[in-house]
C-alpha positions as CSV (number, residue, x, y, z in Angstrom):
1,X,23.1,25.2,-7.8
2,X,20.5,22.4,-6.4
3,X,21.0,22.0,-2.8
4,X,20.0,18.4,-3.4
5,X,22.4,17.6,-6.1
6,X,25.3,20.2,-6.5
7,X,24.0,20.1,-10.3
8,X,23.1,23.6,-11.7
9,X,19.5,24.2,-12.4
10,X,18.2,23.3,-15.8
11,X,15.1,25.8,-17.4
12,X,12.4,24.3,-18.5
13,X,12.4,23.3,-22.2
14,X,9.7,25.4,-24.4
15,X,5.8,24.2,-24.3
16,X,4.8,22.5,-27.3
17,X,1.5,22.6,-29.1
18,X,0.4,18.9,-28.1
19,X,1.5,20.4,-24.3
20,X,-1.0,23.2,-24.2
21,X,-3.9,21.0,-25.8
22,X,-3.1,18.3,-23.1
23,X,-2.9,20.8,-20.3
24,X,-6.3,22.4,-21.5
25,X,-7.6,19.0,-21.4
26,X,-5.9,17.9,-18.0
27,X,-7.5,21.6,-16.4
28,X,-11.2,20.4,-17.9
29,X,-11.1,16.9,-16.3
30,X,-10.1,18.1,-13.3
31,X,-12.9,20.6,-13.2
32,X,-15.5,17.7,-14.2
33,X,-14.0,15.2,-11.3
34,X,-16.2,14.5,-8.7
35,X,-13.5,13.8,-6.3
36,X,-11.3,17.0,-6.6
37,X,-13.1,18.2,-3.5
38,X,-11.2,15.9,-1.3
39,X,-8.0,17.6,-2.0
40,X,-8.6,20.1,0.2
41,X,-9.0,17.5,3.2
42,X,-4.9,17.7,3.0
43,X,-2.1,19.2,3.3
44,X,-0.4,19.9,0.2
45,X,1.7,22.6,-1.7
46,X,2.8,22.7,-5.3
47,X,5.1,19.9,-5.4
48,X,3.5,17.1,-7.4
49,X,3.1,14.3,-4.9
50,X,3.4,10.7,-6.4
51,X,4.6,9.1,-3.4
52,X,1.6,7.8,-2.0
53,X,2.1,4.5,-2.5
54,X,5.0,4.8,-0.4
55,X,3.6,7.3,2.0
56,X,0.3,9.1,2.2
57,X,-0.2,12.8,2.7
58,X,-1.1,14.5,6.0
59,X,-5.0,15.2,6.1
60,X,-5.4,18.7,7.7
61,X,-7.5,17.9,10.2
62,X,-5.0,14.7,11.8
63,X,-2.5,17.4,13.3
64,X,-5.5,18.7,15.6
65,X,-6.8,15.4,16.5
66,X,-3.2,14.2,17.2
67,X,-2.6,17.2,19.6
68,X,-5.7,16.4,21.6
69,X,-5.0,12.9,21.5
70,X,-1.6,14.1,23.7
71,X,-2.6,17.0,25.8
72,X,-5.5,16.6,26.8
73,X,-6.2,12.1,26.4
74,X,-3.0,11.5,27.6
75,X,-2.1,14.7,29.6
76,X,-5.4,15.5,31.4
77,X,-7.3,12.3,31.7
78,X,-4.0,9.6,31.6
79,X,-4.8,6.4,32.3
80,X,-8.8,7.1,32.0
81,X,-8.3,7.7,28.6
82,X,-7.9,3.8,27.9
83,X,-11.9,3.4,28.9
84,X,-12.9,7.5,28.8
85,X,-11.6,8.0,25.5
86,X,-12.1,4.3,23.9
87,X,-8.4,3.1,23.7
88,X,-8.4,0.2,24.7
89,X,-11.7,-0.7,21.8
90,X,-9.6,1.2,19.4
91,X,-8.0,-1.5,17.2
92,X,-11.1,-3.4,16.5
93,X,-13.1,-0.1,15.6
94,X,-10.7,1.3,13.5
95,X,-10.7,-1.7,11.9
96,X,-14.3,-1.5,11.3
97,X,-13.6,1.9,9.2
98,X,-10.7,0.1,7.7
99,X,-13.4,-2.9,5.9
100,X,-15.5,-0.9,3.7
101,X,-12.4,0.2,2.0
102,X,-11.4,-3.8,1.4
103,X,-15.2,-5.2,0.8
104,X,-15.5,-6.8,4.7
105,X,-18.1,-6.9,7.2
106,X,-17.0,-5.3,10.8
107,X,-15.8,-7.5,12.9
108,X,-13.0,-9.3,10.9
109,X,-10.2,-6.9,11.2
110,X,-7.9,-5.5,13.6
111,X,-5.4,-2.9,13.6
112,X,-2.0,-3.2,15.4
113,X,1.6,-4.1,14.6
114,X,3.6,-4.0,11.4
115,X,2.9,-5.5,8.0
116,X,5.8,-7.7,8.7
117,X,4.2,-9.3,12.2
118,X,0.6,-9.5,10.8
119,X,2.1,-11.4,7.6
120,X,3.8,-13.5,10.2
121,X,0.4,-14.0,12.0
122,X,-1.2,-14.9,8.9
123,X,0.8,-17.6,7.5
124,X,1.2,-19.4,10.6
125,X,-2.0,-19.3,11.5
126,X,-2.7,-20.1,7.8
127,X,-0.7,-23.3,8.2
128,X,-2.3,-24.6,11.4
129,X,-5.7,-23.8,10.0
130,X,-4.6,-26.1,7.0
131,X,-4.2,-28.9,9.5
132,X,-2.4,-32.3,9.2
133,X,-0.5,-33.5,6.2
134,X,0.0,-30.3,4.2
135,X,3.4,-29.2,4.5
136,X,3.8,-26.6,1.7
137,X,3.7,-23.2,1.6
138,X,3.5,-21.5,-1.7
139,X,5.0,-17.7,-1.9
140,X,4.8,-14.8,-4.4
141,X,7.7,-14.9,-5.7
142,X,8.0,-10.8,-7.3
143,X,6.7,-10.1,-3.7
144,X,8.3,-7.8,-1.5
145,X,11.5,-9.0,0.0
146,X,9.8,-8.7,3.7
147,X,6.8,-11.1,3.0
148,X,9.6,-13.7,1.6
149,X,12.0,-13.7,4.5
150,X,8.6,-14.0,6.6
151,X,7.7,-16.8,4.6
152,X,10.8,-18.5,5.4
153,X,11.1,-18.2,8.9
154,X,7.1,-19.3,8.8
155,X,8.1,-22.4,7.0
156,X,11.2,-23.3,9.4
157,X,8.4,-22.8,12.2
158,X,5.9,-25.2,11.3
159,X,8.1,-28.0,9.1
160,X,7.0,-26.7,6.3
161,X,8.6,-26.7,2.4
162,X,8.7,-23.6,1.0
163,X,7.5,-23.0,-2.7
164,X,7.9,-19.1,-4.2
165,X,6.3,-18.9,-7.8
166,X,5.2,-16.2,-9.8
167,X,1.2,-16.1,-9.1
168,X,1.0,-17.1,-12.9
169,X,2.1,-20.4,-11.8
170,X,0.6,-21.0,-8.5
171,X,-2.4,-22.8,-9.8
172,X,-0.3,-25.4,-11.6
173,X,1.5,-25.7,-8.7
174,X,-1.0,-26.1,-6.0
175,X,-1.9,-29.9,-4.4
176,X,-3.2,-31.8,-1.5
177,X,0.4,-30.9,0.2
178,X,-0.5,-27.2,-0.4
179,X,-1.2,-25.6,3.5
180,X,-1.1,-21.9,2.9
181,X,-0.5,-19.4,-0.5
182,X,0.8,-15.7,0.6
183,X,0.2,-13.4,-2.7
184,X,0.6,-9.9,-3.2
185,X,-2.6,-8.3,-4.6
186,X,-0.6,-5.9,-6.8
187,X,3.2,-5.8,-7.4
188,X,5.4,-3.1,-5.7
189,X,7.4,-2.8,-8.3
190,X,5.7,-2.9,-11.4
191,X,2.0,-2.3,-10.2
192,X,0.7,-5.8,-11.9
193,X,-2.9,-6.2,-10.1
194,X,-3.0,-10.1,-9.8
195,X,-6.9,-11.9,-10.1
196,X,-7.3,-12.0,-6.6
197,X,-10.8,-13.8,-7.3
198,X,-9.5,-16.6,-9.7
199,X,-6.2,-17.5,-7.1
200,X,-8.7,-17.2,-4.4
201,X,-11.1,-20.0,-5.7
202,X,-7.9,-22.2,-7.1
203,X,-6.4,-22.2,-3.7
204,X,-10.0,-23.2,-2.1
205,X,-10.1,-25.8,-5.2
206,X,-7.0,-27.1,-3.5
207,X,-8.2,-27.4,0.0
208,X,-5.6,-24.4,0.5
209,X,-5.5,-21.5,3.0
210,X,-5.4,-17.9,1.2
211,X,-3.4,-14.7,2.4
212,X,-3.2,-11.9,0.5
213,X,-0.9,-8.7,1.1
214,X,-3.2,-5.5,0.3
215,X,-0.4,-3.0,1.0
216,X,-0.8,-1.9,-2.8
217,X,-4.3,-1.8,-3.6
218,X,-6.5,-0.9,0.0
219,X,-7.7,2.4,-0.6
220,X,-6.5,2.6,-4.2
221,X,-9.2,-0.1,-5.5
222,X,-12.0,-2.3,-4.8
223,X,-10.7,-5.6,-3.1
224,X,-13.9,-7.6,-2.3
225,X,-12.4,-10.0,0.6
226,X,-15.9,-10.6,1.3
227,X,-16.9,-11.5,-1.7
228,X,-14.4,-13.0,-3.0
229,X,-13.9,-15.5,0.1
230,X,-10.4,-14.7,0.8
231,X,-9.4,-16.3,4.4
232,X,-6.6,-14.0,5.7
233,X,-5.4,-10.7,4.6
234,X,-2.7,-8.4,6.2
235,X,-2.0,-4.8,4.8
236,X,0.0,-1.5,5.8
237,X,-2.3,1.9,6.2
238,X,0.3,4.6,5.4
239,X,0.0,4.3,1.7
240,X,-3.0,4.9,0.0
241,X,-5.1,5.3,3.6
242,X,-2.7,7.9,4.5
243,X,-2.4,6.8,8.4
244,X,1.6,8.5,8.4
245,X,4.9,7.3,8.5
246,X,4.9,3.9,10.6
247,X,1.1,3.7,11.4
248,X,-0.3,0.4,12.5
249,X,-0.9,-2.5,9.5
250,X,-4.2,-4.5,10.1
251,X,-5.1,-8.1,10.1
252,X,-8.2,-9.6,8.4
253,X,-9.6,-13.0,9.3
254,X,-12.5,-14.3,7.6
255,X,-15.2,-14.8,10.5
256,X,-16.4,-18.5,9.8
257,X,-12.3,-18.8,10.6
258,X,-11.9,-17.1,13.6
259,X,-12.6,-19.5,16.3
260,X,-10.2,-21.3,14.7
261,X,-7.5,-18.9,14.0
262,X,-4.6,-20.3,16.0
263,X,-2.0,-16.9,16.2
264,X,1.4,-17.6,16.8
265,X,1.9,-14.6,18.5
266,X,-0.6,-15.1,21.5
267,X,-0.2,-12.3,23.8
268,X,-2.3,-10.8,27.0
269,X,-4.4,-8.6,24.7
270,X,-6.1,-11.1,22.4
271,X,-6.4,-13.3,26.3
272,X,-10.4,-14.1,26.5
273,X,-9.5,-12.1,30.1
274,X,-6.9,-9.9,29.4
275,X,-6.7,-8.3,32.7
276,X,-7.0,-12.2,34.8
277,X,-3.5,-12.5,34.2
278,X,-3.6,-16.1,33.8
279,X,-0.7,-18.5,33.3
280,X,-2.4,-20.6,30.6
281,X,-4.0,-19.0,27.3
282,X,-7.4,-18.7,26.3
283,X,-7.9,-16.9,23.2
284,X,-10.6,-13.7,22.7
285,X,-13.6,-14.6,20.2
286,X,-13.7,-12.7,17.0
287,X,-11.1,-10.2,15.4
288,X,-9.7,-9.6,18.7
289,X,-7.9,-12.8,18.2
290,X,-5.3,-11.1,16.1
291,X,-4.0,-8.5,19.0
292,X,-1.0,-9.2,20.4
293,X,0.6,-6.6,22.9
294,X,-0.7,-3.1,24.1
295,X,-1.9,-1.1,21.3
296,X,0.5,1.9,19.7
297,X,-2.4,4.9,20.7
298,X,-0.5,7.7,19.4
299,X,0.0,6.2,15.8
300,X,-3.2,4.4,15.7
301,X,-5.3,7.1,16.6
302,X,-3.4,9.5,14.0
303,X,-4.8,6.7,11.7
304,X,-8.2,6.7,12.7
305,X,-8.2,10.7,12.5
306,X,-7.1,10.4,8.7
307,X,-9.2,7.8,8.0
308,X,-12.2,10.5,8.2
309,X,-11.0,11.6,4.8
310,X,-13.3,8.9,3.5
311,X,-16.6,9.9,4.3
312,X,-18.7,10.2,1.6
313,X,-16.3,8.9,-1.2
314,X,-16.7,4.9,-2.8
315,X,-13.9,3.0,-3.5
316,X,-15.3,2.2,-7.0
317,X,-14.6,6.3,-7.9
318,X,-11.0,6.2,-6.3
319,X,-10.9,3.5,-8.9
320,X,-12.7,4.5,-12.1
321,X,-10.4,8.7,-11.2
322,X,-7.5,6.0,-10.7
323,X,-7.8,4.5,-14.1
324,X,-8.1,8.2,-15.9
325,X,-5.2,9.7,-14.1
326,X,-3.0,6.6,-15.3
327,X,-4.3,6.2,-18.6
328,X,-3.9,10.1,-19.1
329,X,-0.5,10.2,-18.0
330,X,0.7,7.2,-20.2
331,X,-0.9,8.9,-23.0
332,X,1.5,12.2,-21.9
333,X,4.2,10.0,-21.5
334,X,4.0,8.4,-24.9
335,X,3.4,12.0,-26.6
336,X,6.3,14.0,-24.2
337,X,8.7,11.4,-24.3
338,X,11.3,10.6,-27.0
339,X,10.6,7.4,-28.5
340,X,12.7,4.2,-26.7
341,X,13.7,6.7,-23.6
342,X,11.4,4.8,-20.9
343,X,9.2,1.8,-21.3
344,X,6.5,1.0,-19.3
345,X,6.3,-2.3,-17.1
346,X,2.9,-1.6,-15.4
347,X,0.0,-3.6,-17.8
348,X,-1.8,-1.6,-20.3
349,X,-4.7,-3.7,-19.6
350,X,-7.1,-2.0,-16.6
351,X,-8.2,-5.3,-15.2
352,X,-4.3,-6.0,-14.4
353,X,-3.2,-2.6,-13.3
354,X,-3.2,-1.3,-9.6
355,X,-2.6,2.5,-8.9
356,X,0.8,3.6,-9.8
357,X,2.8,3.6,-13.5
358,X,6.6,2.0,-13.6
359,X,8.9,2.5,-16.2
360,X,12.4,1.2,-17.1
361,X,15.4,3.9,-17.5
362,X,18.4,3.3,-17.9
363,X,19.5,5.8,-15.7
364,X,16.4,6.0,-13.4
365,X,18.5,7.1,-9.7
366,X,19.7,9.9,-11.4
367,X,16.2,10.4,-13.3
368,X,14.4,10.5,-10.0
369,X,16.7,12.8,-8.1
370,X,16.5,15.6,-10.8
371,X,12.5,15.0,-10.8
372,X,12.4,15.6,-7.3
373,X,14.6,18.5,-7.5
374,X,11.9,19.9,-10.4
375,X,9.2,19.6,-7.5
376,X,7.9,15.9,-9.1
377,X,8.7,13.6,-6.4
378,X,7.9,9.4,-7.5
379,X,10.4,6.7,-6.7
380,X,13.5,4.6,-7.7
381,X,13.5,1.0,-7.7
382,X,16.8,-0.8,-8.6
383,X,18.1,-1.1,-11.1
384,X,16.2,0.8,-13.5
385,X,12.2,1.6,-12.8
386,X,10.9,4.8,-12.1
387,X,7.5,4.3,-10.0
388,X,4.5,7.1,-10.1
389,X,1.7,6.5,-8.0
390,X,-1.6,7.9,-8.1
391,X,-3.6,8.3,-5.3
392,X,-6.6,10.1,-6.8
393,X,-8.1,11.4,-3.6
394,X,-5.4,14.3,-3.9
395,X,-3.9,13.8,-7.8
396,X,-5.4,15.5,-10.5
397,X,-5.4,15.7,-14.0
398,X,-3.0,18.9,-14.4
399,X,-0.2,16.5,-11.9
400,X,-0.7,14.1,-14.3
401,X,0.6,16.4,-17.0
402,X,3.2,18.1,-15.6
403,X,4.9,15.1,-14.2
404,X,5.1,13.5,-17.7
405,X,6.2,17.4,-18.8
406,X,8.4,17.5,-16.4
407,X,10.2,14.3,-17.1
408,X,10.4,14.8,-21.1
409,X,12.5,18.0,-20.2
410,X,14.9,16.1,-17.9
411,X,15.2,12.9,-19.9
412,X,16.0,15.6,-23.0
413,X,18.4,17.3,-20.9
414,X,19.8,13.9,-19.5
415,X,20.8,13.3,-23.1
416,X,21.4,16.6,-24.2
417,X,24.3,16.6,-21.1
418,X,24.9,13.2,-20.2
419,X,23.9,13.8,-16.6
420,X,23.4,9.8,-16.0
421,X,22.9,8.5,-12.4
422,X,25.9,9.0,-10.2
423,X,26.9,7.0,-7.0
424,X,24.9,9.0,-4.8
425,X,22.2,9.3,-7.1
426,X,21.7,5.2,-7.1
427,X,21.9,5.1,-3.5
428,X,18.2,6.6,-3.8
429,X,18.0,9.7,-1.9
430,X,14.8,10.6,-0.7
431,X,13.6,8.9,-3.9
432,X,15.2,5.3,-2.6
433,X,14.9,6.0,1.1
434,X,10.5,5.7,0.2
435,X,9.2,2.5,1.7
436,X,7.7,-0.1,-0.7
């Protein structure tokens, strides 16, 4: 019996042909990939891991850092440590390794707080940048459910009419009473990659203030805030950067904005004189405008450890190995799978797709459990989507495989036996417990 799910254990179902040409194929591309290196700068075992676009695995080397970080920056040198060791300059340059990664100069990001706060940051400070007589705020309206009660309460805050749209209709929907547009660069759900250029430029056209959420596509795929002009950005960095459970979001203002950046959350560490204790505010110059309250050391320093993991690989590879793995593993899918079993709600189309594959089942909770159970751990969204993410710095070719495998035996077995999601198995498990 499964620990996990009192069910017995199923065997495997027989290999076909078309499973052993794929699995020769999946071995050969993963011998031929120039990032397969990188998987040895984690920790990993023979589960395969598509999870990281809920939570990042542990690279090796972060345990070590984290225990010197403790006994001997904390332990030995104690309060030293926040000039000695280069805490208190921390969030600003971690969030110098963070830009790259996103397409931005150093200088325009810090790294502190939640996703949640910095959203809230953003959109207020998006509003005030807007200035007099625009009073609507335009939200995603597939977005994550946190981003929309933060929109809300941001609205209530500063007088403004909220407005959520799909991002398909935003640039109809956009006007001279437009302030600020929150957008999610790629859907949570269904891993939809929205043209962050095109809404970017419509919102300008508009006299609008940009935020984008990058929770789903920093460190997965080429962003180009830069480039692209975006004003503010806000994004997690336990996902695809793989900073561990909780680690500190960042906040990214556009430099020819920052010495206007008004934060709603002013607070003695973004004080031009933090340590003057004055009774009246005066905010820092630059990034640092975006702190708030003393910096989490122990999380963020675990973050700046893993972020070592990207030394000497681009962004546009993670992309390009990103676009294989999830091509490949449709094309399993479609050849493993019966015919009507699943159907796939992530975009066929490249330029639309993030980093991770969703598809509708009827029966996905209780899907997901028994996939987890078979050493393939994704994700269950309610009601019905299974969600694979591929992070290709440590998925290969052969995971690809055996996760689409894998899943033709259990959906085969699910209606061999009618073992459909249960109670328990729709509360989520581990698979439901994942964070967006």
């Amino acid at each position: 019996m499964s620990e996990l799910s009192g069910l017995p254990e199923l065997p495997e179902l027989p290999e076909l042909p078309e499973q052993s040409e794929r699995a020769l194929r999946a071995a050969k591309l993963d011998a031929e990939d120039e990032l397969a290196g990188v998987r040895e700068r984690f920790v990993l075992d023979e589960v395969v891991y598509l999870d990281g676009n809920s939570l990042g695995a542990l690279p090796a080397h972060v345990p070590g850092r984290v225990e010197d970080v403790v006994r001997r920056q904390w332990g030995e040198l104690r309060i030293r440590s926040w000039d000695e060791s280069g805490w208190w300059t921390a969030p600003e340059r971690i969030g110098d390794r963070i830009a790259p990664l996103v397409g931005a100069a150093a200088g325009q990001i810090v790294v502190g707080d939640s996703t949640s706060v910095n959203v809230f940051k953003a959109l207020v400070g998006a509003v005030r940048l807007a200035g007099e007589g625009r009073d609507e705020i335009l939200v995603d309206a597939t977005t994550f459910p946190t981003d929309g009660y933060i929109a809300e309460s941001a609205a209530r805050l500063t007088g403004c009419t909220l407005r959520p749209l799909t991002p398909a209709e935003v640039p109809a929907a956009l006007g001279d009473r437009t302030a600020a547009v929150l957008l999610n660069h790629v859907d949570y759900r269904t891993g939809r990659l929205h043209d962050l250029p095109a809404l970017t430029a419509a919102v300008h056209a508009a006299g609008a203030v940009s935020v984008w959420d990058l929770c789903h596509s920093a460190g997965a795929l080429p962003v180009g805030l830069d480039e692209h002009g975006v004003d503010l950005a806000v994004g997690c960095t336990y996902k695809y950067l793989n900073g561990g459970p909780g680690s500190p979001a960042y906040l990214y203002v556009r430099r020819e904005l920052q010495d206007r950046f008004d934060s709603p959350l002013p607070g003695w560490n973004s004080h031009a004189e933090p340590f003057g204790m004055r009774p009246a505010y005066e905010p820092a110059g630059g990034a640092v405008r975006g702190r708030v309250g003393t910096p989490d050391i122990l999380s963020m320093l675990a973050l700046e450890a893993a972020l070592e993991v990207w030394e000497g690989v681009q962004v546009a590879a993670v992309r390009a190995k990103s676009l294989a793995l999830t091509d490949f593993f449709l094309e399993c899918v479609e050849a493993y799978v019966p015919a009507g079993r699943v159907e796939c709600v992530t975009p066929p189309a490249h330029e639309e797709r993030g980093s991770q594959i969703a598809l509708r089942c009827p029966d996905a909770g209780g899907v997901m459990r028994r996939l987890i159970e078979r050493g393939v751990v994704g994700d269950f969204r309610h009601p019905d989507v299974l969600r694979f993410g591929f992070t290709p710095l440590y998925v290969g070719f052969a995971d690809a495989e055996r996760a689409a495998r894998v899943l033709a035996e259990v959906l085969a077995e699910v209606l061999a036996n009618g073992l459909a999601e249960g109670p328990e198995a729709a509360a989520g498990g581990a698979a439901g417990a994942a964070l967006a």
